[in-house]
C-alpha positions, 0 to 999 in steps of 0.5 A: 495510524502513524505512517513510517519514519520520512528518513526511511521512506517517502512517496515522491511524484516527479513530473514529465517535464512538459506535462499539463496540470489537470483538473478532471470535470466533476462527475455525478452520483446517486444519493445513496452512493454519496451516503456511502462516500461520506462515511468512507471520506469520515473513516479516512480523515479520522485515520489520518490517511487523508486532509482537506485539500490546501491548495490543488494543483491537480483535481482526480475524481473519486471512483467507488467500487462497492465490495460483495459485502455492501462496504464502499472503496474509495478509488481514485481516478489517476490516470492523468497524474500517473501519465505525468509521472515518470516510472521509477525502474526500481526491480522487483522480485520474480515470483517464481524464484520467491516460490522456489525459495520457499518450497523446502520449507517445513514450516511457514507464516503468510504475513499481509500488511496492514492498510499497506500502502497506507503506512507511507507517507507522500513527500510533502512538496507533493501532497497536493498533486494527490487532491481528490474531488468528491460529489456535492458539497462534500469538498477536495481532499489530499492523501498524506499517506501513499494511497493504491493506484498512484503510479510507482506505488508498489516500487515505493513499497518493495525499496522499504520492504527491501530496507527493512527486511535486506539483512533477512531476505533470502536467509527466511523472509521473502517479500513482495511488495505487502505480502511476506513470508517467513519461512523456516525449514525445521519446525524448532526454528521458526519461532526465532525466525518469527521473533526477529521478523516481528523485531524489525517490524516494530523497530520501524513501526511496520504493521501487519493485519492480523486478519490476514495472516496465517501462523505456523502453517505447512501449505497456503497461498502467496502471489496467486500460487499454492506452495506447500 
């Protein structure tokens, strides 16, 4: 899955003048939890979001979190690299202003970002901080593409979203970090609402998840609150 253009956005690792390199010691994990690494490790290659490791200046140990469904997340400890990277300060959203936003809306569309942080690529020079270490012989591995849990990640997300959408936001789109509405408050608008909403997404190569998204709708739930 192609990321967004590097001239709108890249995820950038700064470091904390001072800080050391780490490379955390090797952890160890039952067979059938390997099994289940490999297969996530084979998906995330074969999406492009992750490469052979070239050259690691830092080594983080993978972290699975199996879901209620069986599947296997791969997390990433990094914890070191974060804590050598300065915060970016870039403001955010308050969530209770975006609910007021949208409580006169008569009609609304709950849109979620497709594999969100995924869809932004890592500054080249930096590409190598991310490197990952897996069980046996199954090697390091570096992200291409912002993954969850790096430091600064959903400030990254909300400056694009911000680029993307700024002409829109406030008038019928309201955006937190991959989670957008796009409301309208007469029904006969929204369509139009919707149409260039979804222009500006495929003018920047924005996907969304079909699956968790919510179209026309009067009442649904958006940052842990109901709004209808």
């Amino acid at each position: 899955m192609p990321g967004l253009d590097r001239g709108l956005v890249e995820h950038k690792l700064p470091m904390i003048p001072g800080k050391k390199l780490v490379k955390q010691s090797p952890r160890r994990f039952a067979p059938e939890v390997i099994k289940k690494i490999k297969e996530e490790i084979e998906r995330l290659l074969k999406a492009k979001f992750i490469r052979t490791s070239r050259y690691a200046e830092w080594i983080s140990n993978v972290v699975p979190v199996i879901k209620k469904n069986g599947k296997l997340k791969v997390c990433i400890d990094f914890r070191d690299l974060n804590a050598a990277t300065p915060k970016d300060e870039y403001p955010m959203p308050i969530a209770e202003t975006m609910i007021d936003a949208v409580a006169s809306n008569e009609i609304m569309s709950l849109l979620d970002g497709y594999s969100g942080y995924n869809q932004i690529y890592i500054a080249v020079n930096d590409v190598s901080k991310t490197a990952f270490r897996c069980p046996g012989a199954l090697g390091v591995y570096e992200w291409v593409m912002m993954p969850f849990g790096l430091k600064n990640a959903g400030a990254t997300y909300q400056k694009t979203m911000n680029l993307i959408f700024h002409d829109l936001i406030g008038k019928f789109v309201q955006v937190y970090i991959d989670d957008i509405i796009v409301g309208s408050k007469q029904k006969e608008d929204h369509l139009g609402h919707l149409r260039l909403s979804f222009e500006r997404m495929r003018k920047h190569g924005l996907k969304m998840n079909p699956l968790k998204c919510a179209f026309g709708v009067t009442t649904g739930e958006f940052l842990g609150f109901v709004i209808h």
